[in-house]
SERO-4910 file (N, C-alpha, C, O; in steps of 0.05 Angstrom, whole numbers):
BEGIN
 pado doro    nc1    nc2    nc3   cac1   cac2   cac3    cc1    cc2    cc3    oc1    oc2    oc3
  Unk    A   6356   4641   1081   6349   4633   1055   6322   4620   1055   6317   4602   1071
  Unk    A   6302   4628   1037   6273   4613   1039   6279   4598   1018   6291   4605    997
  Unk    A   6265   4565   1028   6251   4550   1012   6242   4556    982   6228   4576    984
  Unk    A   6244   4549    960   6221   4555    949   6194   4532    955   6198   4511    967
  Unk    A   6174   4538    947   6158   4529    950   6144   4518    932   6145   4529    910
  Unk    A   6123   4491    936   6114   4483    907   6091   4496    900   6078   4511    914
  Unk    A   6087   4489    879   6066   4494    862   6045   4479    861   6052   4458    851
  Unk    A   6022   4480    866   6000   4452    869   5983   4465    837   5981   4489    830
  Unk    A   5976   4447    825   5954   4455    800   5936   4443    809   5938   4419    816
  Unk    A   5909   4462    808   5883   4446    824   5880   4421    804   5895   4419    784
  Unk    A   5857   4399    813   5851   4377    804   5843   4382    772   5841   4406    766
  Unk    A   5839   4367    753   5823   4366    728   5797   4351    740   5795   4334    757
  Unk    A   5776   4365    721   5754   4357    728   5756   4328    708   5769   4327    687
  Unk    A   5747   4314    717   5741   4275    705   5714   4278    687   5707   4260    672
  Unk    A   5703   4297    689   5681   4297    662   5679   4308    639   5679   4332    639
  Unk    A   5678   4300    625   5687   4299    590   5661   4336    579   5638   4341    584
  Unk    A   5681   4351    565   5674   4373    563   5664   4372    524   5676   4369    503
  Unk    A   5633   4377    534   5628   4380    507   5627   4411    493   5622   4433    504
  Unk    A   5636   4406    464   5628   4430    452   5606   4435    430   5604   4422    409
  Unk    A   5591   4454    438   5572   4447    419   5563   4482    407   5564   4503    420
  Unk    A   5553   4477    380   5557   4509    359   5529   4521    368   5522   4542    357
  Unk    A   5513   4509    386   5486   4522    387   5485   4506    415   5478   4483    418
  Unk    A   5493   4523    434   5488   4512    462   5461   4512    475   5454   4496    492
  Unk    A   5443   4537    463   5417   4541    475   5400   4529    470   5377   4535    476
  Unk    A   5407   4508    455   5392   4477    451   5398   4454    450   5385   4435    441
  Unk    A   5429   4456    468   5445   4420    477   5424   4406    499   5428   4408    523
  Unk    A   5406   4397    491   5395   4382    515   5406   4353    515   5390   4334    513
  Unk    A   5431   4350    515   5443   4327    501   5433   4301    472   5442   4278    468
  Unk    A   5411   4317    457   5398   4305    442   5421   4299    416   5426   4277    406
  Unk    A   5430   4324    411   5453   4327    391   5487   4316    390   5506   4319    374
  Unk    A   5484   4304    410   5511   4289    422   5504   4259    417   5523   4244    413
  Unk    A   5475   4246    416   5471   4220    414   5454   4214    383   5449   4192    374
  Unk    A   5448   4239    370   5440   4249    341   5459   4228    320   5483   4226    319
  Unk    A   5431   4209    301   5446   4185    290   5432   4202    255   5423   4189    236
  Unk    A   5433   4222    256   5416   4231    222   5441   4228    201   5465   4225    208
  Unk    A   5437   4229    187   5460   4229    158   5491   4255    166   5515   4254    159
  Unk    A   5479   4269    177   5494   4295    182   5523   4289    200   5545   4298    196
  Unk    A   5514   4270    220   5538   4256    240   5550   4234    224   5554   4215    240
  Unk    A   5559   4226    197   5574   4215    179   5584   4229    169   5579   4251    158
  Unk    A   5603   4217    173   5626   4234    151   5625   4224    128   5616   4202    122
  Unk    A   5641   4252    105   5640   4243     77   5644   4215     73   5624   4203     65
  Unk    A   5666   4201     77   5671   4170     70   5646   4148     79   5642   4125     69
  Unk    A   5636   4158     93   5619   4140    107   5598   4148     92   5584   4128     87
  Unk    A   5586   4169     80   5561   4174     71   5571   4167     34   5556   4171     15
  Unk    A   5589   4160     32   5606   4157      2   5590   4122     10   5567   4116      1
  Unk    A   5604   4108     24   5602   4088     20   5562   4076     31   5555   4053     25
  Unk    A   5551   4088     39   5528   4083     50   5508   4092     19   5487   4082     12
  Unk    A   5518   4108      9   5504   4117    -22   5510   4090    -43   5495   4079    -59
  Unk    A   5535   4085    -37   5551   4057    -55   5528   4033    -47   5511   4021    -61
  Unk    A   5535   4031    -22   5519   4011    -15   5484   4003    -29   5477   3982    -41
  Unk    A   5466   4029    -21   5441   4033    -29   5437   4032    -56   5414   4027    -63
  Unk    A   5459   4036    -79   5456   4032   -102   5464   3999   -117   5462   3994   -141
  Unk    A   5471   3982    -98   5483   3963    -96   5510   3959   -124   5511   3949   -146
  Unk    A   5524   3971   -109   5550   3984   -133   5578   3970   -110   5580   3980    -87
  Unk    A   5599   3946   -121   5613   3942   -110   5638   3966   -114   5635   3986   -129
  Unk    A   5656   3962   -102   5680   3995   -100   5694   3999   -125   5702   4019   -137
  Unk    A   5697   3967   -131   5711   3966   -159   5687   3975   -183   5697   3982   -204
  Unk    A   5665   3975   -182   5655   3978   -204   5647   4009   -204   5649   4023   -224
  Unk    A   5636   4018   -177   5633   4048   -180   5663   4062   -186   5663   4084   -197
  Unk    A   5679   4053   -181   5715   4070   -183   5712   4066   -219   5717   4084   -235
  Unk    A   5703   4040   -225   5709   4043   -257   5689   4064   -278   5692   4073   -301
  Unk    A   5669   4064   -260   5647   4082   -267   5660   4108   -259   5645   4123   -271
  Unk    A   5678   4123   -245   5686   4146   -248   5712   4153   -254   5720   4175   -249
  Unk    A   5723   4140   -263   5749   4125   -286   5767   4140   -273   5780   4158   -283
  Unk    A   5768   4128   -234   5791   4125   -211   5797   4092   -217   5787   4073   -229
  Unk    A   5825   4100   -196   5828   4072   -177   5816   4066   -160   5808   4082   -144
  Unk    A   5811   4041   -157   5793   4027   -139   5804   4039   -106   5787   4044    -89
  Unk    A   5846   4045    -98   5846   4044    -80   5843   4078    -81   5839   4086    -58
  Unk    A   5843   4097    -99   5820   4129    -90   5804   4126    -74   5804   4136    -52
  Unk    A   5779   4108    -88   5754   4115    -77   5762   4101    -52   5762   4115    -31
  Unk    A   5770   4072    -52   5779   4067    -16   5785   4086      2   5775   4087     25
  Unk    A   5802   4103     -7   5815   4123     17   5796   4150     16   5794   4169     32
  Unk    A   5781   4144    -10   5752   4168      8   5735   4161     31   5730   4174     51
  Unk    A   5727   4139     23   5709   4120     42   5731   4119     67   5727   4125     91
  Unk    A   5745   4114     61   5761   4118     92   5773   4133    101   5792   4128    116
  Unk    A   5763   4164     90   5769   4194     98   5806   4194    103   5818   4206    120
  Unk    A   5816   4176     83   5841   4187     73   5843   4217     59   5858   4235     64
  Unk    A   5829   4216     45   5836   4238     18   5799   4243     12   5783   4227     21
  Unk    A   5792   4262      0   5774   4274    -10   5765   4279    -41   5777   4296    -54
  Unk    A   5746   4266    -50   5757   4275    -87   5746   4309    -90   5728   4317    -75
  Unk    A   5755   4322   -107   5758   4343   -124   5731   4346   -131   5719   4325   -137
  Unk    A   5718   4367   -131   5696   4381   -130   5689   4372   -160   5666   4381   -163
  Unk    A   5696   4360   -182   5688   4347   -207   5677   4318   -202   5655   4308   -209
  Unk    A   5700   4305   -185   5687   4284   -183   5665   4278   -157   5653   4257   -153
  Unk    A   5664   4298   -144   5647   4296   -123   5615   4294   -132   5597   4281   -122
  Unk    A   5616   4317   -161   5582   4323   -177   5590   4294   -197   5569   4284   -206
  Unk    A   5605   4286   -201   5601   4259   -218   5593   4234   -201   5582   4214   -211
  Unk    A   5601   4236   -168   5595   4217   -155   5569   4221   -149   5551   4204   -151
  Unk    A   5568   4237   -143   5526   4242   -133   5514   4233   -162   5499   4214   -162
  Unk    A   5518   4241   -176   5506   4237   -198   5501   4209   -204   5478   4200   -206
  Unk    A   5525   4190   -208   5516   4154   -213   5506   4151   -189   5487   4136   -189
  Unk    A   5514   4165   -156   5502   4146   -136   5466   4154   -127   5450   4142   -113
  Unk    A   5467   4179   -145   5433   4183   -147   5423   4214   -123   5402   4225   -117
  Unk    A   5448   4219   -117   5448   4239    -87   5452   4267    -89   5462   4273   -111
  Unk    A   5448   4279    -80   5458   4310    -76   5479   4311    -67   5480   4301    -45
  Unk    A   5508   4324    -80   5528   4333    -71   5524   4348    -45   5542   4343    -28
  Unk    A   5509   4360    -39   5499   4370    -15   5502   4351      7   5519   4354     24
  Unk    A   5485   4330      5   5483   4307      9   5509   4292     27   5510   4283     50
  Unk    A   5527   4294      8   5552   4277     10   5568   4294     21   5589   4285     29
  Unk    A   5564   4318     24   5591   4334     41   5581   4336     72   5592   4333     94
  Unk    A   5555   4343     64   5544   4350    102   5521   4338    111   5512   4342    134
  Unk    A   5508   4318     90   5482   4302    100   5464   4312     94   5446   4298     86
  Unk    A   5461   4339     93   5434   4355     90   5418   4344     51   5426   4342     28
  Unk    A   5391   4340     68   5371   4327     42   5373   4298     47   5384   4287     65
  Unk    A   5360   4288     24   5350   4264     31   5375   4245     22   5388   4248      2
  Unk    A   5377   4220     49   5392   4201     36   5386   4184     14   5364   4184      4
  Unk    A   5404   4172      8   5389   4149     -8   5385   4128      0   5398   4116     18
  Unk    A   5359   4121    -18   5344   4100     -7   5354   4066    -12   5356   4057    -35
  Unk    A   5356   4059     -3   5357   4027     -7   5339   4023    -37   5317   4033    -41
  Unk    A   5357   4001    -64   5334   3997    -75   5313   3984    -64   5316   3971    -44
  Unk    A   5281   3986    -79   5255   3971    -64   5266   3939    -65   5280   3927    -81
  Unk    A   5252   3928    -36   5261   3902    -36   5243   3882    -60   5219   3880    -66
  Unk    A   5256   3875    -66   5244   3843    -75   5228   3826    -74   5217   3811    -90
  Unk    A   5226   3832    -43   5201   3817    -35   5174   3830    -47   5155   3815    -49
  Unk    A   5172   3850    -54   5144   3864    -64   5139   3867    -90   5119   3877   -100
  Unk    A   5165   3857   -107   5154   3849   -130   5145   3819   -134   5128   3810   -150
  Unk    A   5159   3806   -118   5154   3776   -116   5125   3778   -103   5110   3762   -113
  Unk    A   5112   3794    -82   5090   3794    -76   5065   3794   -101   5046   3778   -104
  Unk    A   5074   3820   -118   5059   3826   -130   5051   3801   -163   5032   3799   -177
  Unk    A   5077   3788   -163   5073   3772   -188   5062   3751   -175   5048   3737   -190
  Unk    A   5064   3742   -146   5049   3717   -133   5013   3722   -142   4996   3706   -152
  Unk    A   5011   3750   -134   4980   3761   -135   4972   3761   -165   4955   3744   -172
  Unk    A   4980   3773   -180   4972   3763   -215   4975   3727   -217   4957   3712   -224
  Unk    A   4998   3721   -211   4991   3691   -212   4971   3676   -204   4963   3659   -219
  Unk    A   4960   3679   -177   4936   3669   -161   4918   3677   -176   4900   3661   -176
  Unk    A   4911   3706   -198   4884   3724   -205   4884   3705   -237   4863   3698   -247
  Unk    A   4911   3700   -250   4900   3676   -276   4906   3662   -270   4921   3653   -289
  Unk    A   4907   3642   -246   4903   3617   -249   4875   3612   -242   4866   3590   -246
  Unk    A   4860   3634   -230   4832   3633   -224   4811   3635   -246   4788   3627   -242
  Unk    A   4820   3647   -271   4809   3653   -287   4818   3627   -302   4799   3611   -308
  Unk    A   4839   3621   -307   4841   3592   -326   4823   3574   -318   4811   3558   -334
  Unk    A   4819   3575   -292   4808   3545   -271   4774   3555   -284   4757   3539   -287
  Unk    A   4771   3587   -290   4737   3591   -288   4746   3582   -315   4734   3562   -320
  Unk    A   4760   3587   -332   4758   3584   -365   4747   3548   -366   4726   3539   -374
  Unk    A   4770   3534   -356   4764   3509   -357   4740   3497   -352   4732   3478   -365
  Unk    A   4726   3510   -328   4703   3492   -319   4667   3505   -347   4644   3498   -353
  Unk    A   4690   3529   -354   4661   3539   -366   4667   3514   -397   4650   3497   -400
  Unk    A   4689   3514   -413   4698   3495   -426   4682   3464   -427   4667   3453   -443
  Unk    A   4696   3455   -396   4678   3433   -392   4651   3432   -383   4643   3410   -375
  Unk    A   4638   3449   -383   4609   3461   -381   4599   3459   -408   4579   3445   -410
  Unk    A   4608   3471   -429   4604   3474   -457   4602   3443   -473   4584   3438   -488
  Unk    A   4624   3424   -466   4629   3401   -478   4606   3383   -464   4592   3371   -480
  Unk    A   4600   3379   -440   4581   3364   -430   4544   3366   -443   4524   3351   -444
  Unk    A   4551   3401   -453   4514   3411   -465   4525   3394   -491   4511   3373   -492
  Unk    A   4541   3395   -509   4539   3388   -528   4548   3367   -537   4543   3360   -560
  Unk    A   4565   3348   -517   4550   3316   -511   4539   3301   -506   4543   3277   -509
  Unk    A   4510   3321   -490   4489   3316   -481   4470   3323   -501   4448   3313   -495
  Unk    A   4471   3335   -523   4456   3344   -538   4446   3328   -564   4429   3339   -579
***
């Protein structure tokens, strides 16, 4: 009577197997790739929210959802319906394009603050310089004609 005999299954290799849709240009650039495109819908939902400075409750009331919908988009629970997807680009300022696969431009942060506050500092400094010339021509004027 023979033995049976075992079965050995060679080793697994210990290094992590990537897949990638265009190999003839993995120079591992696309595996560490941070562009809009490596977000997912929820994440590019809420990164548009963000840039428009729109809290969850007020953009959900602006697309007349529940607050906890749009949560479970943003957190790639559930997906909205191709109506509300062109109503969401739309208040958040984006291309539906945009929001499904990244492709086109994100949105921008509104402009900071600081550069309008720059800019009213600079008109402020330009008439207070002119008041200060107004004044001295003023008291220039009053001295000829109390001298006079």
């Amino acid at each position: 009577m023979t033995t049976p005999s075992k079965k050995t299954t060679p080793p697994r290799s210990q290094t992590p197997i990537y897949l990638a849709a265009d190999s003839s240009a993995n120079d591992g650039s696309a595996i560490m790739s941070t562009s809009s495109s490596d977000y997912t819908l929820g994440e590019r939902i809420c990164k548009a929210r963000d840039a428009s400075d729109l809290s969850t409750a007020q953009l959900a009331r602006r697309l007349g959802i529940k607050t906890a919908t749009l949560q479970s988009w943003e957190s790639d629970r559930s997906e909205p319906r191709s109506n509300k997807l062109v109503l969401l680009a739309g208040i958040l300022n984006v291309s539906p394009t945009w929001l499904l696969v990244g492709r086109g431009t994100a949105p921008a942060a509104e402009t900071p603050v600081t550069s309008d506050l720059d800019a009213m500092r600079t008109a402020l400094d330009r008439i207070q310089r002119q008041a200060q010339a107004l004044a001295d021509d003023i008291a220039a004027l009053q001295d000829r004609l109390d001298g006079a």
